[in-house]
TIVO-790818 format. One record per atom (N, C-alpha, C, O): residue number from 0; atom name; x, y, z. Coordinates in steps of 0.2 Angstrom, whole numbers. Example, Ala and Ser with C-alpha at 12.3 -4.5 7.8 and 13.67 -1.06 7.14 Angstrom:
2
- pos, site, u, v, w
- 0, N, 66, -28, 39
- 0, CA, 62, -22, 39
- 0, C, 66, -16, 39
- 0, O, 71, -17, 42
- 1, N, 64, -11, 35
- 1, CA, 68, -5, 36
- 1, C, 64, 0, 39
- 1, O, 67, 6, 40
END
This chain:
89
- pos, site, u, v, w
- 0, N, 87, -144, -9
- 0, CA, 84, -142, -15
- 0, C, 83, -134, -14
- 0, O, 80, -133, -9
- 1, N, 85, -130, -18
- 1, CA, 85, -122, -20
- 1, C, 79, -122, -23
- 1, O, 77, -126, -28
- 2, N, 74, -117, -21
- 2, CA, 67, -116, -25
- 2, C, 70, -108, -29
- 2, O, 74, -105, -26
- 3, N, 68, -107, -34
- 3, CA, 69, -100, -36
- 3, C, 61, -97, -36
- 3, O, 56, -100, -35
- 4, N, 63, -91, -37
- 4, CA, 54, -88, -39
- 4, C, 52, -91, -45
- 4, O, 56, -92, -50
- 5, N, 45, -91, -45
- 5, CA, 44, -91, -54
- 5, C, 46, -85, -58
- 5, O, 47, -80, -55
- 6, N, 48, -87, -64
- 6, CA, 49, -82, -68
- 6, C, 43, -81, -72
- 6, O, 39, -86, -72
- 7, N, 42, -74, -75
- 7, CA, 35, -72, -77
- 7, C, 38, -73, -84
- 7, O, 44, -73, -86
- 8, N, 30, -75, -89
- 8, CA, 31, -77, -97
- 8, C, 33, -70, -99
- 8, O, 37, -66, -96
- 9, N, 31, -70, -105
- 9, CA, 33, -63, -111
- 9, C, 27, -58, -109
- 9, O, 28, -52, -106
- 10, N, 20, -62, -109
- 10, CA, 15, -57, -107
- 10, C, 14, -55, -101
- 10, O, 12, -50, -100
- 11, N, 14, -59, -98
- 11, CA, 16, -55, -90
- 11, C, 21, -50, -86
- 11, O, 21, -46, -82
- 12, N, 26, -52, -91
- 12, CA, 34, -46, -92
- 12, C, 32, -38, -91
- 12, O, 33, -34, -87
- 13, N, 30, -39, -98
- 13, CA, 28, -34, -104
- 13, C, 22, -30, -99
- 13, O, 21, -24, -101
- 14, N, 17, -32, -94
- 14, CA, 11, -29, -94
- 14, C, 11, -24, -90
- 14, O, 16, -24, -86
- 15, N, 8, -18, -90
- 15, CA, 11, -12, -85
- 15, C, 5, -13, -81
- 15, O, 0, -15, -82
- 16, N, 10, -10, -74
- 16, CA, 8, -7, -67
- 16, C, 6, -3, -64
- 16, O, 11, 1, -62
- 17, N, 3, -1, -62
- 17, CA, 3, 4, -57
- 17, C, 3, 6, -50
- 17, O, -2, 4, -47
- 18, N, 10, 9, -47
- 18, CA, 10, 6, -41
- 18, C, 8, 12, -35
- 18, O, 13, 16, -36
- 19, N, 6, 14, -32
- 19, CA, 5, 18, -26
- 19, C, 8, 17, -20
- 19, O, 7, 12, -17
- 20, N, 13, 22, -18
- 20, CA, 16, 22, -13
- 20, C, 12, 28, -9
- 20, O, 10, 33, -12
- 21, N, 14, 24, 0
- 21, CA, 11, 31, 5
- 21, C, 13, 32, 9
- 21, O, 18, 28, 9
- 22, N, 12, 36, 14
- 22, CA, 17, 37, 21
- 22, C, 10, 44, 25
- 22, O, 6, 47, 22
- 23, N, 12, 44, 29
- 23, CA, 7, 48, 33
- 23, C, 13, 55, 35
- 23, O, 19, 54, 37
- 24, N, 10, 60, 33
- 24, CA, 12, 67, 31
- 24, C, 14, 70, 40
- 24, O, 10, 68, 44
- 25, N, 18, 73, 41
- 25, CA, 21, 75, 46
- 25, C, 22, 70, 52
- 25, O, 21, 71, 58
- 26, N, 24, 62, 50
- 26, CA, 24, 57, 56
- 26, C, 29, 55, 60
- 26, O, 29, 50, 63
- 27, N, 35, 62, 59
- 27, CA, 39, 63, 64
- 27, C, 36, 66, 70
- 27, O, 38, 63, 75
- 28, N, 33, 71, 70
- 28, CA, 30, 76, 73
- 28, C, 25, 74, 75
- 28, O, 24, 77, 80
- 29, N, 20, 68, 74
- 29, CA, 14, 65, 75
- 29, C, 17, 59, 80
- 29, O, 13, 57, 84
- 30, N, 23, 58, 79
- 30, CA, 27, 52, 85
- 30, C, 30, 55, 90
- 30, O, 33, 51, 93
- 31, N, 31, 60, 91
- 31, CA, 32, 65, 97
- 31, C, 27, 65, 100
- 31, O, 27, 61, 105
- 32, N, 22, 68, 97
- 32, CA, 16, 70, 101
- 32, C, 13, 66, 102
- 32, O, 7, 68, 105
- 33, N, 13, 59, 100
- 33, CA, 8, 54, 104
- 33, C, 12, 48, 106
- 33, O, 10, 42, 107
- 34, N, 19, 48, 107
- 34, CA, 22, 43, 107
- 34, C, 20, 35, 106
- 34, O, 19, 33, 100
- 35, N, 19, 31, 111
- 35, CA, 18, 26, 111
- 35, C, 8, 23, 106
- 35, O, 6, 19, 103
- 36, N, 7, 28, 108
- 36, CA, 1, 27, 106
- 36, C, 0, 28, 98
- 36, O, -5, 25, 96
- 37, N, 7, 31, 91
- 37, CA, 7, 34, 87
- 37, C, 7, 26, 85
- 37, O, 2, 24, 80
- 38, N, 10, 23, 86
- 38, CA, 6, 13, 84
- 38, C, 1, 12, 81
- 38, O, 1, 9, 76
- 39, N, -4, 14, 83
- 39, CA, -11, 15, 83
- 39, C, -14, 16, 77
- 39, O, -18, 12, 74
- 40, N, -10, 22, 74
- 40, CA, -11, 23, 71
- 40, C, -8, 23, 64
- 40, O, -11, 25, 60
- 41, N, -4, 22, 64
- 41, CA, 0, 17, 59
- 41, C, -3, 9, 58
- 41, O, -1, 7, 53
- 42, N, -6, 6, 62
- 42, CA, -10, 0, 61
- 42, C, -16, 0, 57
- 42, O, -18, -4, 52
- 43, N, -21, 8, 61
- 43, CA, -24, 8, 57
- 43, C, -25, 11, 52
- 43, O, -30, 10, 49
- 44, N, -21, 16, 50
- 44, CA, -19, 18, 42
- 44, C, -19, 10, 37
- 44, O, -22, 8, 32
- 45, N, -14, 7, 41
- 45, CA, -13, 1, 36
- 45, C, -20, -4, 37
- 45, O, -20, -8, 32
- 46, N, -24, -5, 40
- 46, CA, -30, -10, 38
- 46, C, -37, -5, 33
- 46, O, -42, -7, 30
- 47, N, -34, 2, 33
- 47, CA, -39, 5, 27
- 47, C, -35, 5, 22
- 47, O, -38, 3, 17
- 48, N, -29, 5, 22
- 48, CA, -26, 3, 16
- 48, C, -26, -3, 12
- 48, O, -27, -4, 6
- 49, N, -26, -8, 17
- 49, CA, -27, -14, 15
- 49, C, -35, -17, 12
- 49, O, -36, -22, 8
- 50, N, -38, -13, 15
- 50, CA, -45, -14, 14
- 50, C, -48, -13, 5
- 50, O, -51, -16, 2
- 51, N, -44, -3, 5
- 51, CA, -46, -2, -3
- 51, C, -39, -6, -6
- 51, O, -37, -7, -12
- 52, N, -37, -7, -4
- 52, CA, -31, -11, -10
- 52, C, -37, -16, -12
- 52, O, -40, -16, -18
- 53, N, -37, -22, -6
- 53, CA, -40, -29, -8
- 53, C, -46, -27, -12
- 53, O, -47, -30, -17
- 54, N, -52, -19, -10
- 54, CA, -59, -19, -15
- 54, C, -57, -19, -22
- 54, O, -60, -22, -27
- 55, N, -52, -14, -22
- 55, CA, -51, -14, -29
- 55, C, -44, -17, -34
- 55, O, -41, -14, -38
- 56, N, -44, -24, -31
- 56, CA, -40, -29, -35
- 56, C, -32, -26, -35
- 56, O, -29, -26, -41
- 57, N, -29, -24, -30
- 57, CA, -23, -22, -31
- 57, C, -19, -29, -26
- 57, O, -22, -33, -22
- 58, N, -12, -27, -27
- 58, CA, -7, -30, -23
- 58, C, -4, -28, -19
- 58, O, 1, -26, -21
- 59, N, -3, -28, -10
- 59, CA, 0, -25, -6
- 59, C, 8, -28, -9
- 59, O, 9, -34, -10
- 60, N, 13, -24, -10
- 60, CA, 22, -25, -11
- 60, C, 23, -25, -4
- 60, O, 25, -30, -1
- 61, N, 24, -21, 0
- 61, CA, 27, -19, 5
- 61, C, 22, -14, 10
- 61, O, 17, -12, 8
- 62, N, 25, -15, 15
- 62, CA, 23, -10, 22
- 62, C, 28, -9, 27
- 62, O, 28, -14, 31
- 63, N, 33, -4, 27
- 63, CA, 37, -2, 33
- 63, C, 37, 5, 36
- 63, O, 36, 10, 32
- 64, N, 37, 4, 43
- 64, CA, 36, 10, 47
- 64, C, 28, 12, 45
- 64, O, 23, 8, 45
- 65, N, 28, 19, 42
- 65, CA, 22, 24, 40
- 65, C, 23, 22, 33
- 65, O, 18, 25, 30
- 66, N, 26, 19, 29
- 66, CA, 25, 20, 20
- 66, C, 23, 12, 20
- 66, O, 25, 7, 23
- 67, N, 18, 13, 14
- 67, CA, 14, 6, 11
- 67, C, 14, 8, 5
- 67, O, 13, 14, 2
- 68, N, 15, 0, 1
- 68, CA, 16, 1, -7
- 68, C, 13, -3, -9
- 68, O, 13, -8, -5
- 69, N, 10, -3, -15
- 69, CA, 3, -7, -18
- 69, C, 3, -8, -24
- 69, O, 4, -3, -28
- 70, N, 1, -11, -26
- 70, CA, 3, -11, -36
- 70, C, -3, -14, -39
- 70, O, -4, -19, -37
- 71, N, -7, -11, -44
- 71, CA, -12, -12, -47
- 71, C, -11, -14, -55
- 71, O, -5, -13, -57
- 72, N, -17, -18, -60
- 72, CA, -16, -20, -65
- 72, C, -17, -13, -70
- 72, O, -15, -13, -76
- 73, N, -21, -8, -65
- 73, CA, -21, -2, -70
- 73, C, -24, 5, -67
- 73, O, -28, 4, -62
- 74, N, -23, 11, -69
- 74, CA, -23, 16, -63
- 74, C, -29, 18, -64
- 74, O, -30, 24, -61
- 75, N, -32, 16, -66
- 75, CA, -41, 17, -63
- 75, C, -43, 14, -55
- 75, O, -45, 18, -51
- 76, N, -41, 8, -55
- 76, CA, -40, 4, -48
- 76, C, -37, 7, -44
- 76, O, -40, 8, -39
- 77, N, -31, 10, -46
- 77, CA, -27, 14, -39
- 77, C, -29, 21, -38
- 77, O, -28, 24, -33
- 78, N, -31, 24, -43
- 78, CA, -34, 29, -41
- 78, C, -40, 29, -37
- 78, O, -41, 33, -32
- 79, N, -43, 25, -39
- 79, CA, -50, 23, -34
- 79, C, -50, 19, -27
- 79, O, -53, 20, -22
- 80, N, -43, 16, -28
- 80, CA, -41, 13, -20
- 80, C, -37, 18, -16
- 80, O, -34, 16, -11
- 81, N, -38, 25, -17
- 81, CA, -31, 29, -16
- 81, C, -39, 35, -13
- 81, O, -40, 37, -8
- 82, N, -44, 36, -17
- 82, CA, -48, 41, -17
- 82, C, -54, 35, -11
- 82, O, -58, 39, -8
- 83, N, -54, 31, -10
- 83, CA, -56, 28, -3
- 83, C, -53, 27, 2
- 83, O, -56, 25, 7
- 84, N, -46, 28, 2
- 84, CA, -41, 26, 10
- 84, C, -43, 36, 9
- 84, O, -48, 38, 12
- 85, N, -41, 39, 6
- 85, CA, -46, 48, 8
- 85, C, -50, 49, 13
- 85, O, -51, 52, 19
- 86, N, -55, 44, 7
- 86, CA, -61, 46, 12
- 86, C, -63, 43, 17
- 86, O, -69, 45, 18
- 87, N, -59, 37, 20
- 87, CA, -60, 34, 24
- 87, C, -56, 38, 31
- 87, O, -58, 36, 36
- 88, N, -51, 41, 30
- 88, CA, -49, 45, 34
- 88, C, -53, 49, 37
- 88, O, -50, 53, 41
END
């Protein structure tokens, strides 16, 4: 038996999103200079990410390497989830 995904109705189709993609700024040069250890920190980037995502009702999409992508029901939330991985930094 073949499962497919659900298909979303009309009003779910139609609804916009708002998505927030990240990546941590100079993280070539940051995996040089800490090599093995640069893990670390890419872990914990992504559990603060994870964190203001989940406070403020958004959806993790994806996470590869240093980019994390997140999708929100509206950009009040992702601006507010976006202004807390900030300042949790």
């Amino acid at each position: 038996m073949e499962l497919s995904p659900p298909q979303p109705d009309a009003q779910t189709a139609s609804r916009p999103v708002t998505l927030m993609l990240t990546d941590i700024e100079g993280s070539t040069r940051l995996l040089e200079i800490l090599g093995d250890d640069y893990a670390s920190v890419v872990l914990r980037s992504r559990e603060l990410l994870r964190t203001a995502v989940a406070r403020h009702n958004g959806t993790e999409l994806d996470a590869h390497g240093d980019a994390f992508f997140a999708g929100f029901r509206d950009p009040r939330s992702a601006v507010h989830a976006a202004l807390d991985v900030q300042r949790s930094f």
